[in-house]
C-alpha positions in Angstrom: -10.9 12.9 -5.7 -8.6 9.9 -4.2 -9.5 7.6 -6.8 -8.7 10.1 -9.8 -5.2 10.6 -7.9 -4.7 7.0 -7.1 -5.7 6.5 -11.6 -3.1 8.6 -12.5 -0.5 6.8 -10.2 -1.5 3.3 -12.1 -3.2 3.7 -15.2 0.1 3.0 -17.0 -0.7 -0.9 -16.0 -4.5 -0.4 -17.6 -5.3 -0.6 -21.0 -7.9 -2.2 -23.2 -6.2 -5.7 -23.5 -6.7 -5.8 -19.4 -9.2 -7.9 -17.4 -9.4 -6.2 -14.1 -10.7 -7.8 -11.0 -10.9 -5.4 -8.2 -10.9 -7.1 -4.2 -12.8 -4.7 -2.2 -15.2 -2.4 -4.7 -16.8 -0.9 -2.0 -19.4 1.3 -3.7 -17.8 0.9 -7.2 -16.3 4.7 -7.2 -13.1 3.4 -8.1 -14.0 0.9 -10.6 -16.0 3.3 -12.4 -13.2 5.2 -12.9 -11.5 2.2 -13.7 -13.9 0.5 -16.3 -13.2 3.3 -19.3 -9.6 2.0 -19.4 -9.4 -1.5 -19.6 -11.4 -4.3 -21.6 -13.0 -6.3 -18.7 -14.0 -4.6 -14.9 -15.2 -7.4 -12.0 -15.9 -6.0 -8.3 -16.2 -8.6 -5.7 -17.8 -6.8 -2.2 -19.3 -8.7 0.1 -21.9 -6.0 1.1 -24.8 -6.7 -1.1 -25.8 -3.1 -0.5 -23.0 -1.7 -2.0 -23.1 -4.5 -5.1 -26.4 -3.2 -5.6 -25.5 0.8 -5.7 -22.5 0.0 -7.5 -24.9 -2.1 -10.1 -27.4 0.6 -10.5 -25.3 3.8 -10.3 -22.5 2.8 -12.5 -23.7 -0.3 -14.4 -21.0 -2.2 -13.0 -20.2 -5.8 -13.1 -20.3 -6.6 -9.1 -20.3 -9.7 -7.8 -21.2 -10.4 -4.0 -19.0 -13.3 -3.4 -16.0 -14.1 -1.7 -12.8 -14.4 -2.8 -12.4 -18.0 -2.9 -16.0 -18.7 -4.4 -15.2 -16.6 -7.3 -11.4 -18.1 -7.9 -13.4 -21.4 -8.0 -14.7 -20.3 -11.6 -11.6 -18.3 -12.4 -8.9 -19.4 -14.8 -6.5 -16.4 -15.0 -6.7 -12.5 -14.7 -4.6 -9.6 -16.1 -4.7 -7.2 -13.1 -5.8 -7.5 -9.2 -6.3 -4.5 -7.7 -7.3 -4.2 -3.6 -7.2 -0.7 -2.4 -6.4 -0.6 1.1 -8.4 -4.3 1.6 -5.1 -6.5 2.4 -5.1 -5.6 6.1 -8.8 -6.5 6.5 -8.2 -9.9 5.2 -9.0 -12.8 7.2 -5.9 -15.1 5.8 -3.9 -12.7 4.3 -1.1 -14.9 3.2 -3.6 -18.1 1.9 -5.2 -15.1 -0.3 -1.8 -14.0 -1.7 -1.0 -17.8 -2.5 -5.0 -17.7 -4.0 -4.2 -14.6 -5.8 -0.6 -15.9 -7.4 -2.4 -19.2 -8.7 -4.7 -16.3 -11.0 -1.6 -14.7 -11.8 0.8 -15.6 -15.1 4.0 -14.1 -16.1 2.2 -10.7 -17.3 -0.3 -10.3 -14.7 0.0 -7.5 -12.1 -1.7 -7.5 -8.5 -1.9 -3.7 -7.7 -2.3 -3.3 -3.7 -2.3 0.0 -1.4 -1.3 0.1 2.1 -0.1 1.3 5.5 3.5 0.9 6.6 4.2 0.8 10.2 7.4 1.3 10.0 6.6 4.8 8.8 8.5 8.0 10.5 4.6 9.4 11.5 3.7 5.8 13.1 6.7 5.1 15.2 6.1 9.2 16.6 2.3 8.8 17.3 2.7 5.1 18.3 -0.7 3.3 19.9 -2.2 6.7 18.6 -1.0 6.1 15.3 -4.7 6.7 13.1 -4.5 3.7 11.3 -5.0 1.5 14.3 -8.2 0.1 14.3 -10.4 -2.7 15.3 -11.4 -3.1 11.3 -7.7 -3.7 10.7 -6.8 -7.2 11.2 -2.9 -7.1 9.8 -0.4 -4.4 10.4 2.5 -4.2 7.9 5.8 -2.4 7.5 7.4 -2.4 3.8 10.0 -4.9 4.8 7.5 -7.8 6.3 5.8 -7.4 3.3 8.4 -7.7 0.6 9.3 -11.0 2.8 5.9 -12.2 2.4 5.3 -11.8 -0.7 8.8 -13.8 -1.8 8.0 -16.1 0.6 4.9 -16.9 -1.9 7.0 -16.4 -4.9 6.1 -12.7 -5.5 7.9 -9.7 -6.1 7.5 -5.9 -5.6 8.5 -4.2 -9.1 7.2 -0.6 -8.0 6.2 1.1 -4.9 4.6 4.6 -5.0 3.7 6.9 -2.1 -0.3 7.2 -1.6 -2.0 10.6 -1.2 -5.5 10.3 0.4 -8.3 13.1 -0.2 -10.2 13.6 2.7 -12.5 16.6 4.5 -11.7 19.2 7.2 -14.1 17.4 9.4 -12.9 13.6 8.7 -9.3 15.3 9.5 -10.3 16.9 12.9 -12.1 13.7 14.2 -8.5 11.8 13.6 -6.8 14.1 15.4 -8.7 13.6 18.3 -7.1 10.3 18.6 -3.8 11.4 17.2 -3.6 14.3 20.0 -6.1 13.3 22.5 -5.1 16.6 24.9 -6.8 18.9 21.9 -9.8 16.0 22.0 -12.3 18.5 22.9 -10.9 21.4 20.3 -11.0 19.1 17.7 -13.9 17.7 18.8 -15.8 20.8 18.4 -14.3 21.3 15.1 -15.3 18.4 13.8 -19.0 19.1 14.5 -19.0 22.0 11.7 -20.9 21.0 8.8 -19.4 23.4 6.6 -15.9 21.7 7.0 -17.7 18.5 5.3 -17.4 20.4 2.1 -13.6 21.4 2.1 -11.1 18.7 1.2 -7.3 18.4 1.7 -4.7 16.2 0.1 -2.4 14.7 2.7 0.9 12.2 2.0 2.4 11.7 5.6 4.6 8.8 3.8 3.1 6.5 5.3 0.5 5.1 2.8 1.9 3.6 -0.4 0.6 1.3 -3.5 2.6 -1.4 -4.4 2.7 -3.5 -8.0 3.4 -7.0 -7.7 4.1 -9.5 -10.3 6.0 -13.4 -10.1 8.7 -14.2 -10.3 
């Protein structure tokens, strides 16, 4: 449900003159969705488990290399897409220059996001939900668009992200958000059912940004 949303928000940028290389396929959800629209679809994941699902459910070409050992063969690329990957990126700023050298005039790199310098982050602070070991970069919108002219890049659209999740994925994060209703929520979050009911929610603090140089 997330990935049709997050389709609809940028399926203006796909269409069947587009090679798409997507950082980050994961499972290969999202570029399944994605492959219909354009005329080439690459995932690079470095779990060879999920190449290998991805592969065999959707008939997908995934690749399980890195980012630099598959730039090695690349010349250029129409569209990048990373959903939610930048802040889990070792050297996030020598990928962005990697990623701009892949880029020409037309290309677009198609990213999603936190911002810290969100209303709902500054309130819940070291609670905020997106604070997490797996998170290796924490960005607000303005460090960003500094970043990415720094590397000669620049933000043409930004759009608020919606995420899809269940009851019981939502009461297990607000156990850290309010930690005095841990044991409530805890308890709530142990009902199967809940697994099976799904909520949309936009606290303005999650957006996807489109990127092209300048």
């Amino acid at each position: 449900k997330y990935f049709e949303i997050t389709i609809s928000k940028i399926k203006k940028y796909l269409d069947k003159s587009k090679d798409v290389l997507e950082i980050g396929s994961y499972y290969g959800i999202f570029g399944s969705l994605i492959n219909p629209h354009v005329k080439s679809y690459t995932g690079l994941e470095l779990s060879k488990h999920a190449v290998n699902f991805a592969k065999k459910k959707y008939n997908l070409n995934f690749l399980n290399l890195t980012i630099n050992e598959y730039f090695k063969n690349l010349n250029k690329v129409d569209i990048i897409i990373m959903s939610h990957v930048i802040e889990h990126i070792d050297d996030v700023f020598k990928t962005l220059e990697d990623i701009k050298s892949k880029m020409s005039r037309d290309s677009v790199l198609i990213f999603s996001t936190y911002n810290m310098d969100s209303l709902i982050a500054k309130i819940l602070g070291r609670n905020y939900h997106w604070i997490i070991p797996m998170h290796k970069y924490y960005f607000s919108k303005k460090v960003l668009k500094k970043i990415l002219e720094q590397k000669n890049l620049e933000i043409v659209e930004i759009i608020s992200d919606t995420h899809v999740i269940s009851l019981k994925y939502f009461f297990i994060k607000l156990q850290k958000i309010l930690p005095f209703f841990k044991f409530f929520f805890s308890t709530m979050s142990k009902l199967s059912f809940l697994n099976k009911i799904n909520i949309r929610i936009n606290l303005r603090d999650l957006d996807i940004y489109f990127v092209k140089k300048k």
